[in-house]
N, C-alpha and C positions, 0 to 999 in steps of 0.2 A: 317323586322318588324313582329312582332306577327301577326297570323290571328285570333286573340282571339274577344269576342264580345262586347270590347271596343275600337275595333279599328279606330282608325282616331282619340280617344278622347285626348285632346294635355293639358299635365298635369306641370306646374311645382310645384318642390317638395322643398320646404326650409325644409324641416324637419331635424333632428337626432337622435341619439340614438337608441329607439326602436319604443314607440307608433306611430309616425308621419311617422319615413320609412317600420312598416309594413303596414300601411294604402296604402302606394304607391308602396308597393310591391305586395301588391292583386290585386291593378287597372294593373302594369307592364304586371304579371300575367295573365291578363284579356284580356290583347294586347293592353291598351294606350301607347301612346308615353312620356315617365315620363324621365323628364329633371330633374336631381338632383344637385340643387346648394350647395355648399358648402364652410364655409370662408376659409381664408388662413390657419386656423390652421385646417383645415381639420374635421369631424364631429370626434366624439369620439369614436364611433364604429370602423370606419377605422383602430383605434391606439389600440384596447383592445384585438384585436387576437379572437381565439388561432392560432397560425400560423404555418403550418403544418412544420415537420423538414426538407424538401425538400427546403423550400422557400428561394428562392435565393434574391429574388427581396423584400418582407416584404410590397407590398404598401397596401395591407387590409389581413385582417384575414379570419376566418370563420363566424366569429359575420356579418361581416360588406356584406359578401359574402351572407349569409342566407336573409337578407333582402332589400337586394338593389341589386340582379339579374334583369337585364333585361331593365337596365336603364342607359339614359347617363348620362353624369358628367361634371360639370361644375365648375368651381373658381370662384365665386363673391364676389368683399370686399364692403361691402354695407356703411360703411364709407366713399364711395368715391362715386363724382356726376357721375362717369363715369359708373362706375360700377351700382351703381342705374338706370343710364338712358339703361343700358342694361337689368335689372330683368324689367322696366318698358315696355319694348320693345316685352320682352317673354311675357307677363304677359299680354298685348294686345290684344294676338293671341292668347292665351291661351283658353280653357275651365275652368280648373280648376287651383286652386293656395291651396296648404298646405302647413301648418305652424306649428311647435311645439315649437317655442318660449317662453322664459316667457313672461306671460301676459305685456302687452304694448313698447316690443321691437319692433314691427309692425308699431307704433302707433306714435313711437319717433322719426324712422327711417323716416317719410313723407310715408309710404307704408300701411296705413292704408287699411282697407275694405273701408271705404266711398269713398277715396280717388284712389283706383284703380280700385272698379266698376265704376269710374265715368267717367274713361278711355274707361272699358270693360262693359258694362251694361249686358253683358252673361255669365260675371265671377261667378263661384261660388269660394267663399274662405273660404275656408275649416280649421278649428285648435282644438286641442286637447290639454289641458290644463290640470294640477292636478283640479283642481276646477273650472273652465268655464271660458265664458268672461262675461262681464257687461252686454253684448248685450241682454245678454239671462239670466240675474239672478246675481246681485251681492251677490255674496257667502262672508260671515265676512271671507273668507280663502281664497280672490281671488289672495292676492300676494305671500302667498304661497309656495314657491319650493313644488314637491314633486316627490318621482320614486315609483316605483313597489312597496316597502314592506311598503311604508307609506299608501299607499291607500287599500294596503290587510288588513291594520288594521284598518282604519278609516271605511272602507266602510260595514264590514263584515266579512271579508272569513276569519279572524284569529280568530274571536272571534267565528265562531264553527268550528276549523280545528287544531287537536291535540289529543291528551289522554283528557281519560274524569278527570284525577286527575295529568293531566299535564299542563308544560305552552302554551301558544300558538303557532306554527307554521304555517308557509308561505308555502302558495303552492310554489311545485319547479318552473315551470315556471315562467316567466318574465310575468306571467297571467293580473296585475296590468296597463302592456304596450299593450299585445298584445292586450286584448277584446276592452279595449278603441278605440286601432285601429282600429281592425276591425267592431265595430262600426261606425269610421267615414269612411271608405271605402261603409257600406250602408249607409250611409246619402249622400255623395258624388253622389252615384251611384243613388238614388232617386233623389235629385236636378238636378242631368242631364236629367230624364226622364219629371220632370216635366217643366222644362224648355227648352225641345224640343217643349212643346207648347207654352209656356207663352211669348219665346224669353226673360227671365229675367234670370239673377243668385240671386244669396241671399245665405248669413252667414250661416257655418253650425258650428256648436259649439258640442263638447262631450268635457267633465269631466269626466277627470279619476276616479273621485270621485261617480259620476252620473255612469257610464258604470260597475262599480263595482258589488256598491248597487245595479245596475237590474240584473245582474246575482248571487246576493246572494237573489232573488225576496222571495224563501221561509220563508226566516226568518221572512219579513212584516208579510205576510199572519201569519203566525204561532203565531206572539205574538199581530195585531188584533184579530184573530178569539179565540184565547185560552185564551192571556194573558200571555202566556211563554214567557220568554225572552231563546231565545236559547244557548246552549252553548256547548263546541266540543262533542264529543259523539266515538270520535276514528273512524272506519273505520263503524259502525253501521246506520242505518237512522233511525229516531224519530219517522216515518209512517211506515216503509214498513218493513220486515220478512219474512224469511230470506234475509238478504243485509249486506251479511258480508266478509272478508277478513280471510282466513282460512290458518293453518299450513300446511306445507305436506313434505315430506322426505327431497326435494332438494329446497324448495322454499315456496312460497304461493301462493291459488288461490281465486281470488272472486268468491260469487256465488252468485247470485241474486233470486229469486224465490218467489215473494212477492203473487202472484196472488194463489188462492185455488186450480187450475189447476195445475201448473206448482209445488210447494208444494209435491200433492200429485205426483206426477212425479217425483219427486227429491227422494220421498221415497222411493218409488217402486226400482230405480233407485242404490239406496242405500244399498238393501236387507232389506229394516226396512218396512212393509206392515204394524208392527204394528203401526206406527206413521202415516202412510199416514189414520188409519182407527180411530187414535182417535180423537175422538170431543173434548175435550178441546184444540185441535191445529188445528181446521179446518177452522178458518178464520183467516187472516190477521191479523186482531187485535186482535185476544185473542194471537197470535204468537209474535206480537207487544209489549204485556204487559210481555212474558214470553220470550222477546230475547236474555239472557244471557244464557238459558237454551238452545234453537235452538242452539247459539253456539258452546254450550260444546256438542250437541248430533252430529252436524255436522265434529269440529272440530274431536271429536275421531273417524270420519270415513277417514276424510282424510291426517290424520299425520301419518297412518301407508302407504299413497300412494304417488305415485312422482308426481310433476307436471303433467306428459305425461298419468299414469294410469288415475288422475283424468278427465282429459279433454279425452279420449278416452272412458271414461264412459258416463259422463256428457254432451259432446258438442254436438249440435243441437239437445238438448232435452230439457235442461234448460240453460237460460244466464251463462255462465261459460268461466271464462277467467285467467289465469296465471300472475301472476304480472313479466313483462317482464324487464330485462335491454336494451340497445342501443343494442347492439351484435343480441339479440334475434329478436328485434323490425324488423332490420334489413334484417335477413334470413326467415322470416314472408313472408310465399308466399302467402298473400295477400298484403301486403308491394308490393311486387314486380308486382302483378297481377296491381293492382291499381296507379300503376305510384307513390307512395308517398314518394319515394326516388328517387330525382334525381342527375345526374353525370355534374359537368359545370369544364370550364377549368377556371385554375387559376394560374395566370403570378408566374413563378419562378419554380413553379411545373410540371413534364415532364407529367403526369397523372390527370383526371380529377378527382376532389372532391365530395363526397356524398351531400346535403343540403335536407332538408325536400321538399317532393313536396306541389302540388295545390292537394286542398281536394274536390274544386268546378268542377266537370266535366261539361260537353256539349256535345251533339248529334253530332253538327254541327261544332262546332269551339274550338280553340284548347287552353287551357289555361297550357299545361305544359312551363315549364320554359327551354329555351334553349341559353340565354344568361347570361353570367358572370358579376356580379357587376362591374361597370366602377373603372379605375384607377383615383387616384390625377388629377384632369385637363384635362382627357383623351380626350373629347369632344369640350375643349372650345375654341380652335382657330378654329376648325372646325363652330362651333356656331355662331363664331362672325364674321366671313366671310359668313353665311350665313344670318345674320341678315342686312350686308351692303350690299352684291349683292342685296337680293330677299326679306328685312326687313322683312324675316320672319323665324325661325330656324327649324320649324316645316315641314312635308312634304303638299305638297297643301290639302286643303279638299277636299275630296269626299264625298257628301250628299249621305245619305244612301236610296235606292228605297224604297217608302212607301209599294211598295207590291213586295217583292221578286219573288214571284210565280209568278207572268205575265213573262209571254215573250216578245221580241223584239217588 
């Protein structure tokens, strides 16, 4: 088991797809013990690949590998009293319980929140929903469906993310899934702290919908305080100059340099003295109203350069970074320096697989990823013979010492 700084915390995971098994894959991460049920036809991710050309065996892909390392696996058909009276048995012992169901599959099934803290009174049940649950705000769009590119439009991120006289685009990411989740991974991770004293659990509730809109927070601000309703702007920002995406031989690179400091720095930087010394571009905001021109003065310094001349010039003087593919990302020897590619074994394949690493370090405790997403059922006789020996599937608690630092 992980020595990460959740450890002993005993999770089970009904989730699928994305948002519900990255949530459970931060806590994995983290070093809980994350029990992953799934029904007989298996979660969806399992079945969507990509599945390396080696794979002899096909029982998950990379999708399904990416976020459900580190976790066991279980078969539950929750249609059945048997199988209920076994999620009710984990669920117990449990700490926490997530859920990415549509709204009131929980609710129909007898596995309610009311109904299984009332079992566990230190449960926390945790779910992530396109638009929430009742508990916490009946949304007119609480039954809803929704995935990633419904909520990148509802919430914000499409309606400023595009050409400024083009139509809307989606971020690449599955961004829609992941921040919701990793939003309910902190809410998770708060409910545990604060029910180490209280001895309660309690509902933790995120909306894809809600999780969105706070990370599009500027756009509030911008059309209370102004009145703008904002709209895409291409790779440019509405405040700050230079903040742009720039041509160059073999590619393109950002450059950032909004601050007067940094600015005049880029000049200098540039061979251009004369622009770092004129006053009509020496604040922010007069740079701000004249950003199409910053462009063009910038752009014709760097389209005669290559990726590598520019950032040899520019790096650790002003933010400057190259717009990378996966290849690049990859041989990024801070990539490699920072653990953010890791290597896990994967049935069928004689060689271990790349997956993105943990971006959350620790002094003390170890959060990289060193177990493989569980197979079809991998765990579950195993499980179920430990819930009739020792009724419990979990490994025993260990209460953590209030003060580390004393001694014996």
């Amino acid at each position: 088991m992980s020595e990460g700084p959740l450890k002993g915390v005993r999770v089970v995971d009904l989730t699928h797809a994305l948002s519900g098994p990255y949530a459970t894959m931060l806590l994995a991460d983290m070093g809980a013990d994350v029990l992953k049920i799934e029904s007989p036809a298996g979660d969806l991710a399992r079945h969507a690949g990509p599945f390396h050309a080696e794979d002899s065996v096909r029982d998950f892909g990379g999708y399904f590998q990416s976020v459900n390392r580190g976790k066991r696996g279980i078969v539950l058909n929750l249609k059945t009293p048997e199988d209920v009276a076994v999620l009710r048995a984990l669920v117990a012992d449990a700490d926490v319980l997530v859920e990415n169901f549509s709204v009131g599959v929980m609710d129909r099934l007898g596995l309610s929140y009311e109904s299984l803290s009332a079992d566990n009174p230190r449960l926390i049940y945790a779910a992530v929903h396109g638009f929430g649950d009742a508990r916490s705000g009946e949304s007119p769009y609480l039954e809803w469906p929704a995935f990633d590119i419904v909520v990148q439009a509802m919430a914000g991120i499409m309606g400023i993310t595009g050409t400024e006289d083009g139509q809307p685009i989606k971020v690449g990411p599955g961004i829609g899934d992941i921040f919701p989740g990793t939003m309910l991974a902190l809410g998770i991770t708060s409910a545990l702290y604060e029910t180490r004293g209280s001895g309660v659990g309690q509902f933790v509730d995120v909306a894809m919908y809600d999780a969105i809109l706070a990370l599009c927070e500027r756009i509030i601000f911008q059309n209370s305080y102004t009145g703008e309703v904002p709209h895409p702007q291409g790779n440019r920002h509405p405040l700050l100059s230079p903040f742009d995406v720039l041509p160059t031989v073999d590619g393109w690179v950002a450059i950032a340099a909004p601050s007067d400091g940094r600015w005049r720095t880029l000049c200098e930087l540039m061979g251009r003295p004369d622009l770092a010394a004129d006053e009509s571009l020496a604040t922010n905001a007069l740079r701000v109203a004249r950003r199409y021109e910053i462009f063009d003065l910038l752009a014709d310094w760097t389209r005669d350069r290559t990726k590598a001349e520019v950032l040899e010039i520019l790096g650790g003087h002003v933010p400057v970074g190259a717009v990378r593919d996966a290849a690049e990302i990859i041989a990024d020897p801070h990539v490699a320096a920072r653990e953010m590619v890791v290597h896990l074994e994967h049935p069928g394949v004689e060689h271990p697989l790349a997956v993105a690493g943990t971006p959350i370090k620790f002094s003390r405790t170890s959060t990289r990823p060193e177990r493989r997403a569980p197979m079809f059922d991998e765990h579950g006789a195993g499980i179920r013979d430990e819930l009739k020996q020792n009724g419990s599937a979990f490994p025993p608690r260990v209460e953590p010492d209030p003060d580390p630092t004393k001694g014996p």
